[in-house]
VOLOKE-703045 format. One line per 5 residues: number of its first residue (from 1); their letters; for each residue x, y, z of C-alpha. Coordinates in Angstrom, 3 decimals, m for minus. Layout:
<nodes>
NUM = A = X/Y/Z ~ ...
</nodes>
This chain:
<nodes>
1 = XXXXX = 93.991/97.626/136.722 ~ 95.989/94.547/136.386 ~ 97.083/93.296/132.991 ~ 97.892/89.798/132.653 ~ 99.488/87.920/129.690
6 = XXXXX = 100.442/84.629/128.823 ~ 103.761/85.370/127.981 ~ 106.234/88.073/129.632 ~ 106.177/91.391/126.709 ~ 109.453/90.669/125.410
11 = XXXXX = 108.601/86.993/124.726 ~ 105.558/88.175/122.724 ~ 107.359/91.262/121.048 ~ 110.420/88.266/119.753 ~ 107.211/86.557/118.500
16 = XXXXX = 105.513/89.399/116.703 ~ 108.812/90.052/115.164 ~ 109.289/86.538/113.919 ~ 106.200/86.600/112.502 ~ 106.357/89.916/111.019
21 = XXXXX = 109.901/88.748/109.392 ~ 108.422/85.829/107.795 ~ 105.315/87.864/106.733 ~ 107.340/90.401/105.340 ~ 104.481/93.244/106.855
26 = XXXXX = 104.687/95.739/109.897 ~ 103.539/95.005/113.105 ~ 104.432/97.961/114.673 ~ 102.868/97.793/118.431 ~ 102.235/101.407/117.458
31 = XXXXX = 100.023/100.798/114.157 ~ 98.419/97.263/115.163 ~ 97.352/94.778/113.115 ~ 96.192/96.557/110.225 ~ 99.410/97.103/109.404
36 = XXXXX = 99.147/93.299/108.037 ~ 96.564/94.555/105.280 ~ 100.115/96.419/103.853 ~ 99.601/96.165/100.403 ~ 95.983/95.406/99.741
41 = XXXXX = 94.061/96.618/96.675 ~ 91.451/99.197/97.561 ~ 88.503/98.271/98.997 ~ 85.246/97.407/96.790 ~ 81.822/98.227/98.488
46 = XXXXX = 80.265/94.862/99.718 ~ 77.419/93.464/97.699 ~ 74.053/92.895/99.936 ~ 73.181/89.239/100.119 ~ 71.285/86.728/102.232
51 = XXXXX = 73.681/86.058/104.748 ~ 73.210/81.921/104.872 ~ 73.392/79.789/108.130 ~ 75.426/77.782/109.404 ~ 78.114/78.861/106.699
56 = XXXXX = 78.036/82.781/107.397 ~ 78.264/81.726/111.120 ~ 82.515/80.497/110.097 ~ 85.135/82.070/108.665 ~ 85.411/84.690/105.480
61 = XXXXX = 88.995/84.520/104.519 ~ 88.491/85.799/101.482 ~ 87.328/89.318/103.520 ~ 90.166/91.602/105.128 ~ 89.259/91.797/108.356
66 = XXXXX = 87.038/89.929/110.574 ~ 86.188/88.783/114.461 ~ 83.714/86.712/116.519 ~ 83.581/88.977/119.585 ~ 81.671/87.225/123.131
71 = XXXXX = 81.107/89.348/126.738 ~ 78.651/88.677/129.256 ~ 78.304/88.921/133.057 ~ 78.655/86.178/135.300 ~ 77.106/85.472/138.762
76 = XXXXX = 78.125/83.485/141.514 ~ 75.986/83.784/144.779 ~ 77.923/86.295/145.966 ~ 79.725/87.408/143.519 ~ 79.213/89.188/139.737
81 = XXXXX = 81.937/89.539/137.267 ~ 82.472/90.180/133.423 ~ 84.011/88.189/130.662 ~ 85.193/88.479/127.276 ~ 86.740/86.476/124.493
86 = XXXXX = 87.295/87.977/121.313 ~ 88.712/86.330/117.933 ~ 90.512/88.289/115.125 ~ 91.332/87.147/111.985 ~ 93.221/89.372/109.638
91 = XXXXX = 93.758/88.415/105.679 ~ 97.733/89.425/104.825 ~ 97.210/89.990/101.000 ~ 101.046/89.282/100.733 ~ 101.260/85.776/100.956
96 = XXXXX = 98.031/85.078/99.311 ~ 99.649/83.262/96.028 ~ 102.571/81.444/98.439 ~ 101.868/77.665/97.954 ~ 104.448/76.580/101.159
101 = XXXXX = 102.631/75.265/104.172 ~ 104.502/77.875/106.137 ~ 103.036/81.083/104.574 ~ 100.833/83.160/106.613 ~ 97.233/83.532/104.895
106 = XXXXX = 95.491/84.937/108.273 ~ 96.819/86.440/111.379 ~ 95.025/84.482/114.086 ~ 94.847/87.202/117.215 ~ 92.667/86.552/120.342
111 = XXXXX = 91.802/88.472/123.561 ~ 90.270/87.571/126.827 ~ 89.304/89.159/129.836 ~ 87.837/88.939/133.365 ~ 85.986/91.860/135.453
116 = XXXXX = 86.378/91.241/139.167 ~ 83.498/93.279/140.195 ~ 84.331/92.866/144.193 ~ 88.298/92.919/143.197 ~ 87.705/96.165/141.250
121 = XXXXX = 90.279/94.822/138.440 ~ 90.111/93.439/135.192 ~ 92.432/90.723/134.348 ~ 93.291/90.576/130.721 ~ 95.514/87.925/128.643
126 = XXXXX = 96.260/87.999/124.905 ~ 97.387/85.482/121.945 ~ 98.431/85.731/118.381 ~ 99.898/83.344/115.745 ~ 99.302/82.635/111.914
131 = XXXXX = 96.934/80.477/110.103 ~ 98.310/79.139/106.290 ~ 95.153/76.348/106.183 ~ 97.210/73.323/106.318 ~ 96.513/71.940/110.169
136 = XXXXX = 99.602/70.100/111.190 ~ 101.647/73.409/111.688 ~ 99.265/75.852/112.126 ~ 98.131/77.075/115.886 ~ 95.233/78.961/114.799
141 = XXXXX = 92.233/77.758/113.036 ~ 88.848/79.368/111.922 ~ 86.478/77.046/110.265 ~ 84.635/78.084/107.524 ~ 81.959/76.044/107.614
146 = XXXXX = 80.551/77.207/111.109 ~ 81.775/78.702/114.548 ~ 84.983/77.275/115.333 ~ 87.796/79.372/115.948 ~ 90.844/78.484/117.983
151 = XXXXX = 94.064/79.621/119.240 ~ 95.995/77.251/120.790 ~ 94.286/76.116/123.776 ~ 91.720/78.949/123.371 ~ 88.532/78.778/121.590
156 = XXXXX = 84.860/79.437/120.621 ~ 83.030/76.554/119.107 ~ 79.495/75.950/118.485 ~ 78.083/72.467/118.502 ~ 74.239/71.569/118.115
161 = XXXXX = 73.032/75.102/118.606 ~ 75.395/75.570/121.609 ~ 78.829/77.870/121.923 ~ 81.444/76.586/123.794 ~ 83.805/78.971/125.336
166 = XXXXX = 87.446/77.523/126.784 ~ 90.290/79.839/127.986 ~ 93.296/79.104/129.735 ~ 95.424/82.205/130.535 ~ 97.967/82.438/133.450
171 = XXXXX = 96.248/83.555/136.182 ~ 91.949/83.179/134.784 ~ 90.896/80.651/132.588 ~ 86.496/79.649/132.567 ~ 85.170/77.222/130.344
176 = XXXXX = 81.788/78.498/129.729 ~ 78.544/77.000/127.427 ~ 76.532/79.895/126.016 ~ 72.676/78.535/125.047 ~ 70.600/80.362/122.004
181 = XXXXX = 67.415/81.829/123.316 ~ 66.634/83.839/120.521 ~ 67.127/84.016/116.909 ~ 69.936/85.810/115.234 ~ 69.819/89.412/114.648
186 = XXXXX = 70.598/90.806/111.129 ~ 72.051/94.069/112.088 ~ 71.772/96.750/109.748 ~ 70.028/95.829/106.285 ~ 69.100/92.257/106.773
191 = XXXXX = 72.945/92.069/107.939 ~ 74.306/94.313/106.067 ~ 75.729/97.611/108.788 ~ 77.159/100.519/107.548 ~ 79.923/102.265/109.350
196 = XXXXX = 80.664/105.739/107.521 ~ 79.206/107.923/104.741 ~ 80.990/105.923/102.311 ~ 79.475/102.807/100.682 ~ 82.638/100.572/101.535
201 = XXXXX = 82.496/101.372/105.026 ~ 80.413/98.424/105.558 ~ 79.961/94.903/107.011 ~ 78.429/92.198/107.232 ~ 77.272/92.228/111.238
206 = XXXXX = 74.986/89.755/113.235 ~ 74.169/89.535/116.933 ~ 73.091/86.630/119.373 ~ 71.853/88.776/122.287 ~ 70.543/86.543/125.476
211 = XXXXX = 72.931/84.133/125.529 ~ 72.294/81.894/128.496 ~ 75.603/80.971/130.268 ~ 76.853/77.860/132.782 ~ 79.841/77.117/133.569
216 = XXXXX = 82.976/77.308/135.645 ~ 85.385/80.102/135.974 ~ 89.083/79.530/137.382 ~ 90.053/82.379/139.540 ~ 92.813/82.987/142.390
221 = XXXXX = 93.098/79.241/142.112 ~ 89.733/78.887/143.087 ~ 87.074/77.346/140.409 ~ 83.569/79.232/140.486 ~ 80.400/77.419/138.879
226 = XXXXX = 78.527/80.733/136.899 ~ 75.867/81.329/135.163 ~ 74.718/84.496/133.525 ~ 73.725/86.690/130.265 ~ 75.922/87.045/126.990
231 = XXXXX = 75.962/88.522/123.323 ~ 77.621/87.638/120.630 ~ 78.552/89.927/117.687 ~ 79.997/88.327/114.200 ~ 81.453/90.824/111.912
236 = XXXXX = 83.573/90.762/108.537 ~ 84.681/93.510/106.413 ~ 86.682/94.623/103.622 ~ 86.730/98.204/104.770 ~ 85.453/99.510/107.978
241 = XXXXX = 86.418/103.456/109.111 ~ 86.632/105.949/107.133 ~ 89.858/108.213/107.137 ~ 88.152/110.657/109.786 ~ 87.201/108.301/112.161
246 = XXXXX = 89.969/107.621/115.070 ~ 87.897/105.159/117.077 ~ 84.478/104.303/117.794 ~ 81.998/104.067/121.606 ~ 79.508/100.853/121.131
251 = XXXXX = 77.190/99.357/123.354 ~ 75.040/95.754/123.252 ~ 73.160/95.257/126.053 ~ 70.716/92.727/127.077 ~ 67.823/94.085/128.987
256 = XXXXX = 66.179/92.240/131.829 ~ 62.786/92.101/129.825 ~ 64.825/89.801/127.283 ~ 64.933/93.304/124.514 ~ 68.550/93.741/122.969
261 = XXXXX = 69.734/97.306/122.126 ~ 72.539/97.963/120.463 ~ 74.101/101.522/119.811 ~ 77.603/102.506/118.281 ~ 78.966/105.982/116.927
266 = XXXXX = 82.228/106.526/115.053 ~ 84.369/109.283/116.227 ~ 86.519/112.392/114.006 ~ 89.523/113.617/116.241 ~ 87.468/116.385/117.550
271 = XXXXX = 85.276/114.118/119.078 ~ 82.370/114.514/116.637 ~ 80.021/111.877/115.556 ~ 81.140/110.947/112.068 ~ 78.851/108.057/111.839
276 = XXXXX = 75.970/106.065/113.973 ~ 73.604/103.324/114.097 ~ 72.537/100.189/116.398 ~ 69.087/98.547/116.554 ~ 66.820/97.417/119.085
281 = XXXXX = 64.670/94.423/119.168 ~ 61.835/93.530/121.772 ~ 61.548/90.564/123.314 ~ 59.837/87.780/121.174 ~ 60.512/89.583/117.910
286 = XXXXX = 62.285/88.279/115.296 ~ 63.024/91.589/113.076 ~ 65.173/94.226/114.830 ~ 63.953/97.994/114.725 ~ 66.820/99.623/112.944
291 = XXXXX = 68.839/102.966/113.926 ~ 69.742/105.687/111.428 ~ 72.891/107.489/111.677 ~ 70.540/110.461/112.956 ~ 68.976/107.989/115.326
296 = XXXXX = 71.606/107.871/117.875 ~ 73.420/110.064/120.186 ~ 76.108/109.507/122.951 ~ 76.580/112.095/125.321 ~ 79.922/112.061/127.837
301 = XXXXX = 78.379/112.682/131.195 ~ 81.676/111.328/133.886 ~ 85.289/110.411/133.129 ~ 87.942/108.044/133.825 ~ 91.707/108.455/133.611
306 = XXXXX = 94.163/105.215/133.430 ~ 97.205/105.458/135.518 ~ 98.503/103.008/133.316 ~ 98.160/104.552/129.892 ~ 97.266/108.446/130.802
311 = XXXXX = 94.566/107.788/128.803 ~ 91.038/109.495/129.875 ~ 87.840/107.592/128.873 ~ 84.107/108.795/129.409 ~ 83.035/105.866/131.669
316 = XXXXX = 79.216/107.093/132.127 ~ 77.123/107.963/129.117 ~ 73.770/109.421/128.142 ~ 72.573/107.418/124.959 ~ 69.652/108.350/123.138
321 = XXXXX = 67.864/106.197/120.256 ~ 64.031/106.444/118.851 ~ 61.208/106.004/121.372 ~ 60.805/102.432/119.744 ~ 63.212/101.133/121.897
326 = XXXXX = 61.453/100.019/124.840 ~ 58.203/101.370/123.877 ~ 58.393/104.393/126.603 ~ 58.170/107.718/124.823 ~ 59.925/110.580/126.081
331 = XXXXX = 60.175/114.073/124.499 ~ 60.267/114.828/120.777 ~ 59.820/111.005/120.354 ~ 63.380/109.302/121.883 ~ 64.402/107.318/124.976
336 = XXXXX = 67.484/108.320/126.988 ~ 69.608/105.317/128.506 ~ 72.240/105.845/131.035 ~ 75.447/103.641/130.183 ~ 77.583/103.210/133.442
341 = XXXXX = 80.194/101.543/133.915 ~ 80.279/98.510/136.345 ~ 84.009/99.726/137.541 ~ 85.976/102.316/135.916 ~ 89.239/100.482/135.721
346 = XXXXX = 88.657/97.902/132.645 ~ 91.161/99.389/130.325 ~ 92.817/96.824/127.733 ~ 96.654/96.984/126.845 ~ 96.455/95.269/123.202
351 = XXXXX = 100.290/96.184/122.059 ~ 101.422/93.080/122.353 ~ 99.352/91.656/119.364 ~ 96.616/93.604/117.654 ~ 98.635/97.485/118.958
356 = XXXXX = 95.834/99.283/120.161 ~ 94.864/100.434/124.165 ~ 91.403/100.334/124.667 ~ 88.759/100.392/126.976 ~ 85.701/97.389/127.315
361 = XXXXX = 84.432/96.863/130.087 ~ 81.126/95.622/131.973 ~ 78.373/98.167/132.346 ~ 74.496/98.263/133.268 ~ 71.895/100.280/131.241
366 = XXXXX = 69.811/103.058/133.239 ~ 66.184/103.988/132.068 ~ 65.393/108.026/132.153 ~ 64.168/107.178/136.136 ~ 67.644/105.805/137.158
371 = XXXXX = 66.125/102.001/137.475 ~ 68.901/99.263/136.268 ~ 66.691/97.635/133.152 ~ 69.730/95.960/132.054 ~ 73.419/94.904/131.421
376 = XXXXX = 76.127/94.678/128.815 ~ 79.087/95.502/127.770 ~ 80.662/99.228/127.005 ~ 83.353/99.179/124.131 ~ 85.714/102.410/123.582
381 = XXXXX = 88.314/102.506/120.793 ~ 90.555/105.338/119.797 ~ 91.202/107.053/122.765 ~ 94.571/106.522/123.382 ~ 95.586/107.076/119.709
386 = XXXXX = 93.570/106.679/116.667 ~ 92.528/103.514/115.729 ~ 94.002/101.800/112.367 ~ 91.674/99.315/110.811 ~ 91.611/98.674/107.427
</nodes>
């Protein structure tokens, strides 16, 4: 694997520290960026609502924790690679009644990647700065009004029922336009996704699955016009794990039949299944089918140890969720997916802003026959040490 920044470490560990002084919080490489929420009252359960659009589509400062979170595969003729771009915003209750421009409201953190398929190597590049809401000193933005999140020159902004995508690291950058072709989908209850046994392990999730992409990616100092498949996910919290969970395994994939499935479990140190859920929604439906926390298994079938981090990560799963999905039925009323990864080596080093190694990568999705129906992305948190989040 090869990890790129866009700053050497010890230029972005002077900068955490800076920031951390003038927060007066942690931000401990080793704890992350939840060390930020130092402070907070406990969390209240969040209240079901209509979520309303375009406004639930921006920012909810007001929430602890939140992130706009974009992967996809890309195609050239020859070539196929991944992306992602995610967005982190992080409420520090500290400096919440500081009237100075200067004070830090939000921790702005963002990280993007590139799978070279053919290269076998993911390429991954990092930001973070603060956000007070007064524009002529801040570097990070997120709009609350609609999509529009920024971080320097790095950003996801929808316009007109489009989202633009623009990174510039220091050795990838793509600038990427990402079409809806379907309508939103409410994950959970009508948006509302719970993520533990506990009613404030909770939040408010929706997904943009089939995402039509164009665009141009800047690689090797070449520049590659792409086009491909993406999904979206949009999720704010006040709470999200409970004090069991170390990490979590998630999957959204977009089938080649235009169906979405998406799958996640949370994880107890023992490797248990504290929690579940995910949905799945044919094409040309508007309501997603949604997954109980009995629904859905994930089953470790091949591994994957990181030179880098020593860390070992299942890299091929067996997923099941209810015969709905995909209308095949297979025994005792379930279908079985096979998640595999695309290449085993798409492990992120986080540290340097939000603390945490983890693994995301590009994978395809496997009927019970062993026939690719589709493609997504493979998320795997907690791994390397348990995961702090709120």
């Amino acid at each position: 694997m090869t990890a790129v920044r866009n700053a050497p470490d010890h230029t972005l560990c002077q900068r955490r520290s800076l920031l951390a002084a003038a927060l007066g919080v942690s931000l401990d490489p080793g704890l992350g960026w939840a060390q930020s929420l130092a402070g907070a009252p406990p969390a209240s359960p969040l209240v079901k609502r209509s979520l309303q659009f375009p406004q639930d589509l921006g920012s909810h400062p007001d929430t602890a924790i939140e992130w706009w979170y974009v992967t996809g595969a890309l195609q050239t003729q020859e070539r196929l690679f991944g992306f992602q771009l995610t967005f982190f915003r992080s409420r520090v209750p500290a400096t919440q009644s500081m009237t100075s421009a200067f004070a830090a409201k939000q921790l702005i953190f963002a990280h993007a990647a590139v799978t070279d398929v053919a290269g076998k190597r993911l390429l991954h590049d990092q930001r973070i700065a603060r956000s007070s809401g007064v524009a002529t000193v801040d570097l990070a933005h997120a709009s609350t009004t609609d999509t529009d999140v920024a971080l320097q020159n790095w950003s996801l902004v929808r316009r007109q029922g489009r989202y633009q995508a623009q990174v510039k690291g220091s050795s990838f950058g793509y600038s990427l336009n990402l079409a809806e072709t379907q309508p939103l989908l409410l994950q959970g209850d009508q948006g509302l996704s719970r993520k533990g046994p506990q009613a404030t392990q909770a939040s408010f999730y929706y997904s943009l699955p089939q995402l039509q992409v164009s665009g141009e990616l800047a690689l090797a100092g070449q520049t590659l016009a792409v086009q491909g498949r993406a999904w979206l996910d949009h999720e704010w919290s006040q709470s999200l794990l409970h004090p069991d969970a170390v990490g979590w395994d998630w999957i959204g994939m977009n089938l080649t039949d235009g169906s979405a499935l998406t799958a996640f479990r949370l994880r107890t140190s023992s490797g248990e299944s504290l929690w579940a859920g995910g949905s799945w929604r044919a094409q040309g439906a508007v309501q997603a089918v949604a997954f109980t926390a009995q629904d859905v298994t994930f089953e470790a079938k091949r591994f994957w140890k990181s030179a880098a981090s020593g860390t070992t990560y299942p890299v091929e799963w067996t997923v099941t969720v209810p015969s709905a999905a995909g209308g095949g039925v297979v025994a005792a009323g379930i279908r079985r997916f096979t998640v595999r990864a695309v290449i085993d080596a798409q492990e992120l080093d986080s540290r340097s802003s939000t603390g945490a190694i983890y693994w995301e990568g590009l994978s395809d999705l496997l009927d019970d026959q062993g026939k690719r129906v589709g493609r997504g992305y493979l998320e795997m948190t907690g791994y390397a040490s348990a995961l702090k989040l709120g």
